[in-house]
ROLO-112324 format. One line per field, with one value per atom (N, C-alpha, C, O, CB): atom name; z, x, y; residue number from 1. Coordinates in steps of 0.1 Angstrom, whole numbers. Glycine has a CB too. Layout:
// residues N
atomo	c(CA:...)
pz	c(Z:...)
px	c(X:...)
py	c(Y:...)
num	c(NUM:...)
END
This chain:
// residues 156
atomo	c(N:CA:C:O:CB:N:CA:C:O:CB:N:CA:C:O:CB:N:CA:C:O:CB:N:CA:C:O:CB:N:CA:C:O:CB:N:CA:C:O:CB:N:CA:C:O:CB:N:CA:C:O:CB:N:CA:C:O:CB:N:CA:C:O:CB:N:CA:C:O:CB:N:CA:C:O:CB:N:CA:C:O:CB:N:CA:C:O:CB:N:CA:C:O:CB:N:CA:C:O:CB:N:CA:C:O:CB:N:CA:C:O:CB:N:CA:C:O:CB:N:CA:C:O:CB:N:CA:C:O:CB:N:CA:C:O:CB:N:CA:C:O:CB:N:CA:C:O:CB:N:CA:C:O:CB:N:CA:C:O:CB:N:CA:C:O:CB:N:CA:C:O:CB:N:CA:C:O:CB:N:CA:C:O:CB:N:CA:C:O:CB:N:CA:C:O:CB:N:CA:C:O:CB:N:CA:C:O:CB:N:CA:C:O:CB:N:CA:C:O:CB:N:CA:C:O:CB:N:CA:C:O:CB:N:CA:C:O:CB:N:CA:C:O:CB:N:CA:C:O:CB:N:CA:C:O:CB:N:CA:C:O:CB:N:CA:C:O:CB:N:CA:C:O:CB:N:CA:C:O:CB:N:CA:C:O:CB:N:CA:C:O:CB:N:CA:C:O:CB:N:CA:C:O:CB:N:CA:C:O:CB:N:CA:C:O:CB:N:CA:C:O:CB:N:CA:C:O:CB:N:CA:C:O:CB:N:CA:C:O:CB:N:CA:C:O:CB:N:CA:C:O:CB:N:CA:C:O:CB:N:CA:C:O:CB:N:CA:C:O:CB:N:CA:C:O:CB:N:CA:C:O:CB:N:CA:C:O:CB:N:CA:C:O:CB:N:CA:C:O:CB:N:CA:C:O:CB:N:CA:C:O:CB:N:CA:C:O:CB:N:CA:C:O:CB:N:CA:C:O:CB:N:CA:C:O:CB:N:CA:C:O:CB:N:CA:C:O:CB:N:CA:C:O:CB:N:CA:C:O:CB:N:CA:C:O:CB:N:CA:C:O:CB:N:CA:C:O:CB:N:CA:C:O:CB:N:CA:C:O:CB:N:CA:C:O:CB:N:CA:C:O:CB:N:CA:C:O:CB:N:CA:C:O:CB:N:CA:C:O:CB:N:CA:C:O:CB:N:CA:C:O:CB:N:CA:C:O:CB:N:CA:C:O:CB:N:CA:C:O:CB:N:CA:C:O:CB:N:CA:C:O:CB:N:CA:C:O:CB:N:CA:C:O:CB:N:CA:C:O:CB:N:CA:C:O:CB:N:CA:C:O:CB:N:CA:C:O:CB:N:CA:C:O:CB:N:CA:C:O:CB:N:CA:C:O:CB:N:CA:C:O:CB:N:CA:C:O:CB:N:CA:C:O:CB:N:CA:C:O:CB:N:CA:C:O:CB:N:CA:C:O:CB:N:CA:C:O:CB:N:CA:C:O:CB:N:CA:C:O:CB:N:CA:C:O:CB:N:CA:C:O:CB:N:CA:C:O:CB:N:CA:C:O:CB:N:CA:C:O:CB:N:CA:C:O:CB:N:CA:C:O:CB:N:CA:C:O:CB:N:CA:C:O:CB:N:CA:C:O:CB:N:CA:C:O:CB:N:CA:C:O:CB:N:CA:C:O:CB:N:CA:C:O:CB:N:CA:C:O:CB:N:CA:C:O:CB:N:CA:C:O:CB:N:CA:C:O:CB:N:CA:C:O:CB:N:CA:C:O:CB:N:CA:C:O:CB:N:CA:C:O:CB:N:CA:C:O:CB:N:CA:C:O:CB:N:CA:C:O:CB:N:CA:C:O:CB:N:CA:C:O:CB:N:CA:C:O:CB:N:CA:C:O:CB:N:CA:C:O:CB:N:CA:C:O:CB:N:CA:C:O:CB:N:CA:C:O:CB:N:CA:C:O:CB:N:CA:C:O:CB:N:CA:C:O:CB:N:CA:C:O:CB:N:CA:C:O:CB:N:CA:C:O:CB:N:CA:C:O:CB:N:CA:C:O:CB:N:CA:C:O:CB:N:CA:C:O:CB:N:CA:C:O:CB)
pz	c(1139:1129:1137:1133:1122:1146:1152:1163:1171:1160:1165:1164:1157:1161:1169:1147:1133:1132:1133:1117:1129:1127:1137:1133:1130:1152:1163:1159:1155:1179:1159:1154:1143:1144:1146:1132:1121:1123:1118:1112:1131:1137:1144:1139:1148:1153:1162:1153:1152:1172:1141:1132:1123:1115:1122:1122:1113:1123:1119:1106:1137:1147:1148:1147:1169:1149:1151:1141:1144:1160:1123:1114:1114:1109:1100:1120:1115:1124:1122:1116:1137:1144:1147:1155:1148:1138:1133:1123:1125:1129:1116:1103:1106:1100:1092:1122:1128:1132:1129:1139:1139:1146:1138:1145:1157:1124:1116:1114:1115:1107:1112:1104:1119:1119:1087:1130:1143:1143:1150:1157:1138:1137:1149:1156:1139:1150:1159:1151:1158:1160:1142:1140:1130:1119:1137:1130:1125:1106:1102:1133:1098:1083:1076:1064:1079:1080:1070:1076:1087:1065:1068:1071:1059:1049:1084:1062:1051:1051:1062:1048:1047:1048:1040:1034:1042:1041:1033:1034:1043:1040:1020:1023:1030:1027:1015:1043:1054:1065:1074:1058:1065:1071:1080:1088:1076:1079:1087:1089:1079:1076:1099:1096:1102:1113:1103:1091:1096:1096:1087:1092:1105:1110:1110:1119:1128:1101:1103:1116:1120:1097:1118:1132:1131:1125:1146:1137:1143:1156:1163:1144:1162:1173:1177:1172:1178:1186:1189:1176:1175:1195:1169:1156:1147:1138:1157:1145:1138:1128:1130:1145:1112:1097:1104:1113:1082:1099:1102:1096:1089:1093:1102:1096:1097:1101:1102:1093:1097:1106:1105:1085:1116:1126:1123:1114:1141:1125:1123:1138:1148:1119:1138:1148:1152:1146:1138:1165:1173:1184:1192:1175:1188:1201:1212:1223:1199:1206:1221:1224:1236:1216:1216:1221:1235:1239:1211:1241:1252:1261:1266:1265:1260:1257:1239:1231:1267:1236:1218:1219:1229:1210:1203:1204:1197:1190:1197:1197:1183:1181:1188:1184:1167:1161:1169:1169:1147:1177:1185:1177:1184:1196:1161:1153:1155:1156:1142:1154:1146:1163:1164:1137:1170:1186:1187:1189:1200:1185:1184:1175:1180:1184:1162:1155:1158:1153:1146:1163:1169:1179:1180:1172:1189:1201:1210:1221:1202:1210:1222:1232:1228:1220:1245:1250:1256:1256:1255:1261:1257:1272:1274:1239:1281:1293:1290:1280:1302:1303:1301:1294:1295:1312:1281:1272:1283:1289:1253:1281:1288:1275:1267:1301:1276:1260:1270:1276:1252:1271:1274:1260:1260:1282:1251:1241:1232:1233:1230:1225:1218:1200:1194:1226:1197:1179:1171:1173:1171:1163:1150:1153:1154:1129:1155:1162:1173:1175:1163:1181:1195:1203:1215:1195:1192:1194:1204:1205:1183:1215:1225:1218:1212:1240:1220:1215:1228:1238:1206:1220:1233:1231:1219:1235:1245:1248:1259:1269:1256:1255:1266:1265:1255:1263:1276:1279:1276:1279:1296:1269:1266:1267:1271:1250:1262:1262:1252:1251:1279:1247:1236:1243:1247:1218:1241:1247:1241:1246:1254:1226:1223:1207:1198:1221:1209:1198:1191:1199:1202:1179:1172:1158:1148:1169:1161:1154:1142:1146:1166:1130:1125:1132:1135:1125:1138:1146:1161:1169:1142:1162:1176:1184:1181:1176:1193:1207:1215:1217:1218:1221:1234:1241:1235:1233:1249:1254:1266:1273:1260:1266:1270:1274:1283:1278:1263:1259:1258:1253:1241:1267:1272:1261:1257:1290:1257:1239:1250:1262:1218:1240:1243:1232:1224:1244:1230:1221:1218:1226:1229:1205:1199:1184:1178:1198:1182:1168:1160:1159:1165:1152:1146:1130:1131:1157:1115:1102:1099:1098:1093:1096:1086:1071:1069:1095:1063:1052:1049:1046:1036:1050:1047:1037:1030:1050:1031:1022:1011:1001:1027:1014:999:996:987:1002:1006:1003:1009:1001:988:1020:1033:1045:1048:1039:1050:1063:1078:1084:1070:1080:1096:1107:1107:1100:1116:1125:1137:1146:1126:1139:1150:1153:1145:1157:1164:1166:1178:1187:1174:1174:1182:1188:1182:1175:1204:1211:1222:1224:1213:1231:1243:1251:1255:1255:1252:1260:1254:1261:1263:1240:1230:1229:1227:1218:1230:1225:1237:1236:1218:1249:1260:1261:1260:1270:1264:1269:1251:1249:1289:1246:1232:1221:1220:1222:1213:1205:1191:1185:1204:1188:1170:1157:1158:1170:1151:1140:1125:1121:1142:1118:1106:1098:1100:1106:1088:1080:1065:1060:1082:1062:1054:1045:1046:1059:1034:1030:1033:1030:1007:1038:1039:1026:1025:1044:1017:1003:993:982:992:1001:991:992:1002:993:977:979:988:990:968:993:995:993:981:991:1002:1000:1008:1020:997:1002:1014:1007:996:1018:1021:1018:1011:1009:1031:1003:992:997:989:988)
px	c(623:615:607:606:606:601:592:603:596:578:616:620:625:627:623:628:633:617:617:637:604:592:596:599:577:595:591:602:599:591:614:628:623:626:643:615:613:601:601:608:593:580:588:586:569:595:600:605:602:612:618:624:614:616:638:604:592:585:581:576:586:575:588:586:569:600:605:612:621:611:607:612:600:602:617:583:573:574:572:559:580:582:587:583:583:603:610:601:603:618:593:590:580:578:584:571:563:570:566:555:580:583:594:600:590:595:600:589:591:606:576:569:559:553:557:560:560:571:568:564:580:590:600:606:584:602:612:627:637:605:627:639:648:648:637:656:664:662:667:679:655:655:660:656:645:673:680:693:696:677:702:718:724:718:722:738:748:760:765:752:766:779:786:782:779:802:814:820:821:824:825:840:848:859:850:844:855:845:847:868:836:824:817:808:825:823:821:802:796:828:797:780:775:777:769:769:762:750:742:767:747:728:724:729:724:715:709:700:689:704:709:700:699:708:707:687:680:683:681:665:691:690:685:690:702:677:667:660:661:675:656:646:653:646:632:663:675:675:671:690:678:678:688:697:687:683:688:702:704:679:714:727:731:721:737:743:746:760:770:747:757:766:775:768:760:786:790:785:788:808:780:773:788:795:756:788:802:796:792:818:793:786:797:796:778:807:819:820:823:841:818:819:811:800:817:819:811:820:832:807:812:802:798:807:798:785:784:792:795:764:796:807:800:791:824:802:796:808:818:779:806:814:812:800:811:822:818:815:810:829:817:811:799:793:811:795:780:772:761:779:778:769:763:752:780:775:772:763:752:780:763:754:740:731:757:737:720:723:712:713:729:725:728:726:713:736:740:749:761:745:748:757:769:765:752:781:790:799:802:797:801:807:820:821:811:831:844:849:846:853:860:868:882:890:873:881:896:904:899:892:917:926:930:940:947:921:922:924:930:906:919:924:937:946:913:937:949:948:945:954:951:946:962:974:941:954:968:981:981:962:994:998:1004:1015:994:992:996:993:995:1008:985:981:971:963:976:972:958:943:941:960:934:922:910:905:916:909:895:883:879:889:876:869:854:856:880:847:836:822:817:831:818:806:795:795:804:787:771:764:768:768:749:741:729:729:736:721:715:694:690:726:687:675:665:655:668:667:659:670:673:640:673:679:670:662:689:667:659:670:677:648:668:676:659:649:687:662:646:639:639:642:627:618:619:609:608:631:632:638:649:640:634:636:643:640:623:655:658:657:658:675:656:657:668:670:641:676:685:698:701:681:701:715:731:734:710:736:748:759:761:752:770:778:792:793:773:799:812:817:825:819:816:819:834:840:818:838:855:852:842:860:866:867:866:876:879:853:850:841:830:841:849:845:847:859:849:837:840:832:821:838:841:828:821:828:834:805:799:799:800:790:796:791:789:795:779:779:771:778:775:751:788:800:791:782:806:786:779:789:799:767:785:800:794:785:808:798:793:797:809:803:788:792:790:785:787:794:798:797:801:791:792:797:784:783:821:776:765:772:780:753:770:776:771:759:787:775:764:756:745:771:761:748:735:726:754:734:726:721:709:732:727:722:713:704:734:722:719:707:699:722:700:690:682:670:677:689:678:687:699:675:675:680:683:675:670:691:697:693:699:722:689:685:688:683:668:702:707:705:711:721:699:697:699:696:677:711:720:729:741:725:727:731:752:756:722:759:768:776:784:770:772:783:779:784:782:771:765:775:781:749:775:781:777:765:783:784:778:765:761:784:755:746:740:743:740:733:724:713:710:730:706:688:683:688:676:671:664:659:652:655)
py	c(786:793:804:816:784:800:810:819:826:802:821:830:838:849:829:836:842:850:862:827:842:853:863:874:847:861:871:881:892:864:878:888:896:908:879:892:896:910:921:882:905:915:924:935:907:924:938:946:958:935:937:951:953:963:950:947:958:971:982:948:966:975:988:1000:965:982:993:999:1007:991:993:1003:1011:1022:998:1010:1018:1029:1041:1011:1021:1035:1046:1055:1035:1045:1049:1060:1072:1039:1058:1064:1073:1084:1055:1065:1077:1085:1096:1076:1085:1092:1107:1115:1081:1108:1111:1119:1131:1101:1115:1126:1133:1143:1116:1125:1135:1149:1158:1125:1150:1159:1155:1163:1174:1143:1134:1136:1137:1115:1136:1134:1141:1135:1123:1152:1160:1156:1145:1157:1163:1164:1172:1173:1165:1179:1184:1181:1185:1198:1173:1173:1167:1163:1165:1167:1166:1159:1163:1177:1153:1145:1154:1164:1129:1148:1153:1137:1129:1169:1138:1124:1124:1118:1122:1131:1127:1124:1132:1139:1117:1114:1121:1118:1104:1133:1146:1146:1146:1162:1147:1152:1166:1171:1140:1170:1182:1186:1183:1191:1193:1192:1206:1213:1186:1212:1221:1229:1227:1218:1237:1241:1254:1260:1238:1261:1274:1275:1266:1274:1289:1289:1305:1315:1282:1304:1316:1320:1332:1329:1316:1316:1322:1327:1324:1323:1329:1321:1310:1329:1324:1319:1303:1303:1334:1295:1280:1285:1295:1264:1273:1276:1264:1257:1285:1256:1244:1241:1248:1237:1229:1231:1218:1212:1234:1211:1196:1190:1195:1194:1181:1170:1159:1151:1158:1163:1154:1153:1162:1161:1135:1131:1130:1124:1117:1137:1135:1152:1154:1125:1162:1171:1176:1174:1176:1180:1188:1202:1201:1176:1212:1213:1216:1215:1222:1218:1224:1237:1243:1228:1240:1252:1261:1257:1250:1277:1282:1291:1292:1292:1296:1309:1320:1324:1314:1327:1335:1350:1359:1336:1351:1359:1362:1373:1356:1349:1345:1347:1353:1323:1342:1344:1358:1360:1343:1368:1378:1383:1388:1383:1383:1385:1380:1387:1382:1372:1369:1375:1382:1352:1379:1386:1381:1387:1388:1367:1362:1366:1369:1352:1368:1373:1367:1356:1379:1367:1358:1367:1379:1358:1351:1355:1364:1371:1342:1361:1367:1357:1345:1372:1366:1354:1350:1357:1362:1337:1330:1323:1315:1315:1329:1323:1308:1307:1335:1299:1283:1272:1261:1278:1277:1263:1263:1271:1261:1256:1252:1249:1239:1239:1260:1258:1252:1248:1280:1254:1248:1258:1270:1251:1249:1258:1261:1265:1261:1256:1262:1275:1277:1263:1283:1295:1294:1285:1301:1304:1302:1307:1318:1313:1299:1305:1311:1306:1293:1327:1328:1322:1319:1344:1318:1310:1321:1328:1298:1319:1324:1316:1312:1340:1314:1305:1316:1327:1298:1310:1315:1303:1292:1322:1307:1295:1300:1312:1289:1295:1299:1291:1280:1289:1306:1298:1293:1291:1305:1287:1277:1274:1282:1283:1262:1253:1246:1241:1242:1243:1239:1229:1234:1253:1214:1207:1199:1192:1195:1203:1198:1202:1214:1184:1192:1197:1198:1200:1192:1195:1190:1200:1204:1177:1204:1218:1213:1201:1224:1219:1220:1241:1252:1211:1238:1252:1251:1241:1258:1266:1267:1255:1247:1274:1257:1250:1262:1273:1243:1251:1259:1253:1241:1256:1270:1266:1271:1272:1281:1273:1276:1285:1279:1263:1299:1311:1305:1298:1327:1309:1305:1312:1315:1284:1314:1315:1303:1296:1322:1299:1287:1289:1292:1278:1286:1286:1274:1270:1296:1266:1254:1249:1245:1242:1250:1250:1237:1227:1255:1235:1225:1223:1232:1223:1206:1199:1211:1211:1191:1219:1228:1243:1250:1232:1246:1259:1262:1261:1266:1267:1274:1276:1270:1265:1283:1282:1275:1280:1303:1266:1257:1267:1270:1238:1272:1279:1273:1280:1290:1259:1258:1243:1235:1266:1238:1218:1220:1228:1210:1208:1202:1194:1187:1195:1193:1184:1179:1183:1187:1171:1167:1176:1174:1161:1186:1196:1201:1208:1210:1197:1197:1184:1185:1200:1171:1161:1151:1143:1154:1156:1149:1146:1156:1154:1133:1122:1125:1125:1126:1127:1125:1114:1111:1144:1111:1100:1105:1111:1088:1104:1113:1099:1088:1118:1100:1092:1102:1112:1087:1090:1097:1087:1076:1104:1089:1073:1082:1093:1061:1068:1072:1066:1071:1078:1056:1041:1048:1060:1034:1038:1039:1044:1053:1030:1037:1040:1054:1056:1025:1062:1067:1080:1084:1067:1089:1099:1113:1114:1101:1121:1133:1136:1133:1140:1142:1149:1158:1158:1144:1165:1177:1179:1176:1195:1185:1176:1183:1194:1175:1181:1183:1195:1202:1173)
num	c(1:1:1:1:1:2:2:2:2:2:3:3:3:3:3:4:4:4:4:4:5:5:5:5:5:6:6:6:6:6:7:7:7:7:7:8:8:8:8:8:9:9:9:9:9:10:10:10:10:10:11:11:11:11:11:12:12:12:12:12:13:13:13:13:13:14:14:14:14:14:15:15:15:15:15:16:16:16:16:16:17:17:17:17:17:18:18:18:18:18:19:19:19:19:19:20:20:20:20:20:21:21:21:21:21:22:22:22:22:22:23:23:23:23:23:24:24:24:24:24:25:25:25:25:25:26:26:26:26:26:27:27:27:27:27:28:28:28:28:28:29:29:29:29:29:30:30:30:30:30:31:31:31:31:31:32:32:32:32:32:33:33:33:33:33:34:34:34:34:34:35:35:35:35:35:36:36:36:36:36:37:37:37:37:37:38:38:38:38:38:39:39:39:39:39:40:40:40:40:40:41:41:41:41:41:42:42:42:42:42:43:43:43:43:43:44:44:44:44:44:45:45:45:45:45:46:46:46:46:46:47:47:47:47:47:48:48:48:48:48:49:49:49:49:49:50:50:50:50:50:51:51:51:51:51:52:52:52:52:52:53:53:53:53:53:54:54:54:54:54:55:55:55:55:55:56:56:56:56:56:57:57:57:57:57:58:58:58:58:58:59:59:59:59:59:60:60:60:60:60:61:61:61:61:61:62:62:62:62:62:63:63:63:63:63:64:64:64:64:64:65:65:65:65:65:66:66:66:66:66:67:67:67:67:67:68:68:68:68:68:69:69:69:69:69:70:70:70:70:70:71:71:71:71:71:72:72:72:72:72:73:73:73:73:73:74:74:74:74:74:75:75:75:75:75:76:76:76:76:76:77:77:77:77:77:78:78:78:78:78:79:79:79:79:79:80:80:80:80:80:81:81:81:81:81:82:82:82:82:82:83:83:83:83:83:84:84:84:84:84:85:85:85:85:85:86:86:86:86:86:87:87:87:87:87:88:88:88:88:88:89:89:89:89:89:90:90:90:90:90:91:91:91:91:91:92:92:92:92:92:93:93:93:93:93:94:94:94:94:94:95:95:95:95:95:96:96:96:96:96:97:97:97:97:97:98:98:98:98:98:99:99:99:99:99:100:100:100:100:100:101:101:101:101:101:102:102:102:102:102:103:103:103:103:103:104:104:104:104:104:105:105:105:105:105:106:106:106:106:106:107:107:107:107:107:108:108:108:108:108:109:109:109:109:109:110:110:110:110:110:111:111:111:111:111:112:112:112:112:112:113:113:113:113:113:114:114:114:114:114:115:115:115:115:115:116:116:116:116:116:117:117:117:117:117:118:118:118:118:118:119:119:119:119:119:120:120:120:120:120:121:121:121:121:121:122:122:122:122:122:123:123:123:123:123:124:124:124:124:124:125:125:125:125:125:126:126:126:126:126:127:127:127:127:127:128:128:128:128:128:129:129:129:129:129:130:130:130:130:130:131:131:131:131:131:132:132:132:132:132:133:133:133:133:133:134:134:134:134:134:135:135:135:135:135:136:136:136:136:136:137:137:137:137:137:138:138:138:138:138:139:139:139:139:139:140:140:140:140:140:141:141:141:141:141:142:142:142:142:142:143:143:143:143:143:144:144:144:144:144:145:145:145:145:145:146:146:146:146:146:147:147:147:147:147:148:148:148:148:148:149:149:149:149:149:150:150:150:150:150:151:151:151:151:151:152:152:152:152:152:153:153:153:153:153:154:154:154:154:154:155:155:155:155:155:156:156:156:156:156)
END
């Protein structure tokens, strides 16, 4: 019994803290599913109008639309045709890095992307310009709460 209480006390300490740490600006508040469990996270990068990117914790490095790079101003190494699209087609590739990422409230500064030709349409018919991935995520904790069965949505 009195470990069942003590068990019972931690997941309350650590649902409150969870909830602080939410309205500290800890934890990413706008994202979206699709029925293919796809997730996507609203992000700012260089104070640029927020866009949505799809969140993949195996990616590395994060990728962007090499459109869209350009259009904020990013500047974008030499392109190398290194990847492999639908196909088989080579895709160009150029390293940039972006000097302040903003996921919700949460900052990283200078985060290194990988320029490509990349459109994916999100959840709400918006176009995803690009994939959050470890060079973005690295030593931080991502919290998506989100009842499993529930349909599609994007945030209020």
């Amino acid at each position: 019994m009195a470990v069942r209480l003590i068990l019972a006390c931690v997941m309350l300490f650590l649902a409150a803290f969870a909830v602080m740490a939410g309205e500290r600006g800890g934890v990413p508040s706008a994202f979206a599913t699709d029925g293919t469990h796809h997730v996507y996270v609203r992000v700012s990068i260089n104070d640029a109008k927020p866009v949505w990117m799809l969140l993949d914790t195996g990616a590395s490095p994060s990728t962007i639309d090499r459109d869209y790079a350009r259009s904020i101003g990013l500047t974008l190494g030499r392109e190398r045709n290194i990847g492999k699209g639908v196909g088989g087609d080579a895709i160009p590739i150029a390293k940039t890095s972006v000097a302040q990422l903003r996921i919700g409230a949460t900052r990283r500064d200078k985060v290194a992307f990988e320029a490509m030709p990349f459109r994916y349409t999100a959840p709400d018919g918006e176009t995803a310009v690009g994939v959050i991935g470890r060079s973005a995520l690295t030593g931080r904790t991502l919290v998506l709460d989100y009842p499993a069965s529930s349909p599609p949505r994007t945030p209020r």
